[in-house]
mmCIF file of the C-alpha atoms, coordinates in Angstrom:
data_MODEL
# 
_entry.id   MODEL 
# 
loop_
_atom_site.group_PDB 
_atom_site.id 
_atom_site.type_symbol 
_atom_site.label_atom_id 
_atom_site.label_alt_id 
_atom_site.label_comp_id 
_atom_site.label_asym_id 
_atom_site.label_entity_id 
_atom_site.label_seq_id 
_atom_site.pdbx_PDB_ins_code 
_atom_site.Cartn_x 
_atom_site.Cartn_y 
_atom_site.Cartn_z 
_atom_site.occupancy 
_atom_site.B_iso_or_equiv 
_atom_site.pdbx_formal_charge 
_atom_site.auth_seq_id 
_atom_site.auth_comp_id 
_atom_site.auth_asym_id 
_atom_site.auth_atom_id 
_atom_site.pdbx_PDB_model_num 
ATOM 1  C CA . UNK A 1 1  ? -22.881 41.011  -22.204 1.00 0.00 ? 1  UNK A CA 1 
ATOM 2  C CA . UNK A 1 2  ? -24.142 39.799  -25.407 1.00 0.00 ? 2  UNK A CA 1 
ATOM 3  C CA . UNK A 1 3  ? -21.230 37.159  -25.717 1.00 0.00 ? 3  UNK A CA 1 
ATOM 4  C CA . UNK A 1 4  ? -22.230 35.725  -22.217 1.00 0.00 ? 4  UNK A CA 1 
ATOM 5  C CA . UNK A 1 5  ? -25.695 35.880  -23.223 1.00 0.00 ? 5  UNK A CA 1 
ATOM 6  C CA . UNK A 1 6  ? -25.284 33.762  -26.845 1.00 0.00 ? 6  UNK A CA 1 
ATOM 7  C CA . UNK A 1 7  ? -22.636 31.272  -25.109 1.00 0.00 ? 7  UNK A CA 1 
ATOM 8  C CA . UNK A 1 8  ? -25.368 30.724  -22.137 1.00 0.00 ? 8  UNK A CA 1 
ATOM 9  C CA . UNK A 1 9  ? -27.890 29.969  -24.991 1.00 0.00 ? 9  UNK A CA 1 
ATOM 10 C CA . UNK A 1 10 ? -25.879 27.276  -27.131 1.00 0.00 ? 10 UNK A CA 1 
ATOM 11 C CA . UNK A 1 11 ? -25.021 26.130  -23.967 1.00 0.00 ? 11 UNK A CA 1 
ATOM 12 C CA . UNK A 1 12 ? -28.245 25.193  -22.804 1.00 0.00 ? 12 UNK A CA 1 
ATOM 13 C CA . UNK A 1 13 ? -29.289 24.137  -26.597 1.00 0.00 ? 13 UNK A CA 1 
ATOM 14 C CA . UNK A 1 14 ? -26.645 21.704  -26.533 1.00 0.00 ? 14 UNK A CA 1 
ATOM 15 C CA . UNK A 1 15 ? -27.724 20.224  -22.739 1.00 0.00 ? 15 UNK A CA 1 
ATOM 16 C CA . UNK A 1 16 ? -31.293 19.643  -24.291 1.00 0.00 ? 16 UNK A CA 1 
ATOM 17 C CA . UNK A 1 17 ? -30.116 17.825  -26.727 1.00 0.00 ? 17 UNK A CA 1 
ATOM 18 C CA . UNK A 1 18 ? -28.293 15.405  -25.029 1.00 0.00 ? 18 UNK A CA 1 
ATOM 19 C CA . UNK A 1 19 ? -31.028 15.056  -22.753 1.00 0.00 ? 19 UNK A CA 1 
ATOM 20 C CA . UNK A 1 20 ? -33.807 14.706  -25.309 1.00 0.00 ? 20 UNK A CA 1 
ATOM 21 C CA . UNK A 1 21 ? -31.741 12.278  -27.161 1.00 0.00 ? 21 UNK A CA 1 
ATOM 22 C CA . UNK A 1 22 ? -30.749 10.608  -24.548 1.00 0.00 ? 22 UNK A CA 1 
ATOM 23 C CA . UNK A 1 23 ? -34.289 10.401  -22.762 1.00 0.00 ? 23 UNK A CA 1 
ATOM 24 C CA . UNK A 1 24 ? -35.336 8.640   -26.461 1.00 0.00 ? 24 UNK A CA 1 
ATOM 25 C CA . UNK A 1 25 ? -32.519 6.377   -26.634 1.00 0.00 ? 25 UNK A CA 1 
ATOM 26 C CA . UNK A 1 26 ? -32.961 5.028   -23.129 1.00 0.00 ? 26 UNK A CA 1 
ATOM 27 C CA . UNK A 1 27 ? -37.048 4.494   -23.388 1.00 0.00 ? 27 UNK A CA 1 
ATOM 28 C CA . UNK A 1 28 ? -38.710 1.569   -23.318 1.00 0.00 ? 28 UNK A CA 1 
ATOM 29 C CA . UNK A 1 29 ? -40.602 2.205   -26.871 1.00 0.00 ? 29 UNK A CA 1 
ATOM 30 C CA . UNK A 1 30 ? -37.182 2.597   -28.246 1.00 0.00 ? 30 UNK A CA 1 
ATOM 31 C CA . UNK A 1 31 ? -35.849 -0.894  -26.939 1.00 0.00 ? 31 UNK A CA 1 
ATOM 32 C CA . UNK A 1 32 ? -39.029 -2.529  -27.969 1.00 0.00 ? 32 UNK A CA 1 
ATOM 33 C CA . UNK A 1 33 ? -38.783 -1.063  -31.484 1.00 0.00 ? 33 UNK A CA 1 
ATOM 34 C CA . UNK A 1 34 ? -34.763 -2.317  -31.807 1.00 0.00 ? 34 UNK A CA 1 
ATOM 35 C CA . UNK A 1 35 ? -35.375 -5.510  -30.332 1.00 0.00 ? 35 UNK A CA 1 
ATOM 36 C CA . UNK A 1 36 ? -38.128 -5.899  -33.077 1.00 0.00 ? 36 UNK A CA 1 
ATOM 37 C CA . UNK A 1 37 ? -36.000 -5.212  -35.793 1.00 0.00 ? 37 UNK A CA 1 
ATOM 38 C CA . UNK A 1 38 ? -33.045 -7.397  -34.395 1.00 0.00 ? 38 UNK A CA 1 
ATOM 39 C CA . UNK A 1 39 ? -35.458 -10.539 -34.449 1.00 0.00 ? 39 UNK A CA 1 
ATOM 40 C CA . UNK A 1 40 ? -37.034 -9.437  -37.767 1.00 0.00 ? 40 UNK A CA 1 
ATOM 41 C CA . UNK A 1 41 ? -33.367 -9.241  -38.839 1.00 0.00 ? 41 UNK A CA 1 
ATOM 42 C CA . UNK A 1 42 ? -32.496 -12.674 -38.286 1.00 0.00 ? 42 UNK A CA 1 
ATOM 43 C CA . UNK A 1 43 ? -35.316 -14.361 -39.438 1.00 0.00 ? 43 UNK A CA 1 
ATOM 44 C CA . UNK A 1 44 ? -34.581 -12.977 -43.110 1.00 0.00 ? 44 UNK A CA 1 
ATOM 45 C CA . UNK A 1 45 ? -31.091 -13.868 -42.513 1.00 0.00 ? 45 UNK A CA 1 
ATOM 46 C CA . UNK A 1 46 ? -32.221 -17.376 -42.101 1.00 0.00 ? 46 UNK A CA 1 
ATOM 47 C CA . UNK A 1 47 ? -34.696 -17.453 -45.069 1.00 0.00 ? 47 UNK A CA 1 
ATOM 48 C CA . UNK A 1 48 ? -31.977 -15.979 -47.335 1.00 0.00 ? 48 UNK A CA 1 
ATOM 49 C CA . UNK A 1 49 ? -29.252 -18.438 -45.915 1.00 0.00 ? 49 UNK A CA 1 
ATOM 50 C CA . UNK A 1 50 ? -31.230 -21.567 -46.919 1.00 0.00 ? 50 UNK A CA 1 
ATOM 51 C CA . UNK A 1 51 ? -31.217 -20.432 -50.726 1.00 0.00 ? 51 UNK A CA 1 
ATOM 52 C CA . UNK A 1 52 ? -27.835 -20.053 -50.739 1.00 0.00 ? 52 UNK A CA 1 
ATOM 53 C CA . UNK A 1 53 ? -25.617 -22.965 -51.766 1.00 0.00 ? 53 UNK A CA 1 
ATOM 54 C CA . UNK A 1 54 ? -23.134 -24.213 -50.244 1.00 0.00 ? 54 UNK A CA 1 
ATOM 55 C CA . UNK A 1 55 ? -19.418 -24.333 -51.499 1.00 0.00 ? 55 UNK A CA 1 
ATOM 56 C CA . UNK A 1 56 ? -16.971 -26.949 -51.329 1.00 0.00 ? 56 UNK A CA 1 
ATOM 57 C CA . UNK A 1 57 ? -13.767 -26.366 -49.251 1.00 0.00 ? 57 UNK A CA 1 
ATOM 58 C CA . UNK A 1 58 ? -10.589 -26.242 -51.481 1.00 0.00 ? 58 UNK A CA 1 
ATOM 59 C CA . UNK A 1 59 ? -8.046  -24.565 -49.342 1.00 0.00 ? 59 UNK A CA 1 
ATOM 60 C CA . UNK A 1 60 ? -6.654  -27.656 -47.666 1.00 0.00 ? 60 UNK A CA 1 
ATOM 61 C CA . UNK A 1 61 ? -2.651  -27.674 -47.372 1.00 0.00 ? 61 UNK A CA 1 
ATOM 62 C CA . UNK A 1 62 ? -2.003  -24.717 -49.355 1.00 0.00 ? 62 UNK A CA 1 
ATOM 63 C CA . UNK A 1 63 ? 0.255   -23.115 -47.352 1.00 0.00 ? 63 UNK A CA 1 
ATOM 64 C CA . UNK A 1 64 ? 4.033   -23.854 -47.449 1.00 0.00 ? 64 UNK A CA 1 
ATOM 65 C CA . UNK A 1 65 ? 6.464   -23.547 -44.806 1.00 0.00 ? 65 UNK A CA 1 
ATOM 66 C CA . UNK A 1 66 ? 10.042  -22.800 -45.666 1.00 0.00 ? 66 UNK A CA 1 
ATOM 67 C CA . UNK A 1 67 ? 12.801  -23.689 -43.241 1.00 0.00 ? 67 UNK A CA 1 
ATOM 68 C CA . UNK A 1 68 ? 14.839  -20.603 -42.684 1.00 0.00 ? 68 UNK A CA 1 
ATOM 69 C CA . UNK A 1 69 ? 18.223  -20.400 -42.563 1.00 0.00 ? 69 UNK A CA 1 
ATOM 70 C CA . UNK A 1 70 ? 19.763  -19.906 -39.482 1.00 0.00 ? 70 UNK A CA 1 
ATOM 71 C CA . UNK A 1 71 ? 23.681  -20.761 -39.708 1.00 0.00 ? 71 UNK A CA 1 
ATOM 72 C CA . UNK A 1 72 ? 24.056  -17.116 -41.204 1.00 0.00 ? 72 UNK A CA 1 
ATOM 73 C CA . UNK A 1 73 ? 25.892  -15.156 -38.792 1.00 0.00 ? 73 UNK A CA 1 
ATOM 74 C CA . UNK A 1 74 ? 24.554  -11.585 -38.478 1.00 0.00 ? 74 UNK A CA 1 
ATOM 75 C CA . UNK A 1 75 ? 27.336  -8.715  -37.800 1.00 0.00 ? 75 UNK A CA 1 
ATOM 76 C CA . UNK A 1 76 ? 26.236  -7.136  -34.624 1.00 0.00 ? 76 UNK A CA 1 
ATOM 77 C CA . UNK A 1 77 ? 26.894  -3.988  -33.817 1.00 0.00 ? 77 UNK A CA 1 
ATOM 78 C CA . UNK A 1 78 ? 27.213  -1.626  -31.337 1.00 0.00 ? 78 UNK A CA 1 
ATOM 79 C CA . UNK A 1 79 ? 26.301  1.845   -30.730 1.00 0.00 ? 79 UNK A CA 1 
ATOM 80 C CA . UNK A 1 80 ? 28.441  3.277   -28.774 1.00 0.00 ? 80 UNK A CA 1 
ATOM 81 C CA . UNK A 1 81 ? 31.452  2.027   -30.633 1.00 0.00 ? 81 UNK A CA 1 
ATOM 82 C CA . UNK A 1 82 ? 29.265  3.279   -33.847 1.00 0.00 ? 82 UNK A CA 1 
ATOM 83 C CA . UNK A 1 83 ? 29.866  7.018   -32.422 1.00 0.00 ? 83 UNK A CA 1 
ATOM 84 C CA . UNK A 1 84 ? 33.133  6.549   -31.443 1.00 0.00 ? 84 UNK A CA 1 
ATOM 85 C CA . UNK A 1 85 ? 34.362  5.835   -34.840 1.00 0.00 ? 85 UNK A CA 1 
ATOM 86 C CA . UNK A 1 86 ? 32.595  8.787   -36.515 1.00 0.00 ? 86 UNK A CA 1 
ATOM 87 C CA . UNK A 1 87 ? 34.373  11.381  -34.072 1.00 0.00 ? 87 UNK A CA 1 
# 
């Protein structure tokens, strides 16, 4: 009777929880507040982005392409003759 008891009571701990937290995350205080932040948030990155200096692009045509060979003739095999040999 106890067990049913302490299970019932994380039970319903657990419920509240989710609701509380959910009831929080879905107000309208709580979007206000975020949106806040998010525009606060990119007005610093735009003052810190026009001290930084810019840096010249030096990665042109660095990659080379080599032509693989494809004359080689590959050895195919095949499974079932694979087990037939090995009995």
């Amino acid at each position: 009777m106890i067990k049913e008891i302490k299970y019932l009571i994380f039970t319903i701990i657990i419920i509240l929880f989710i609701l509380f937290t959910g009831r929080y995350y879905f107000s309208d205080s709580y979007k206000k507040k975020s949106y806040r932040s998010f525009a606060n948030f990119d007005k610093k990155m735009k003052l810190y982005s026009e001290d930084y200096p810019t840096l010249k692009d030096n990665t042109q045509n660095i990659i080379e392409y080599v032509k693989s060979i494809q004359t080689k003739k590959k050895k195919k095999y095949y499974f079932w003759e694979l087990i037939d040999k090995n009995e």
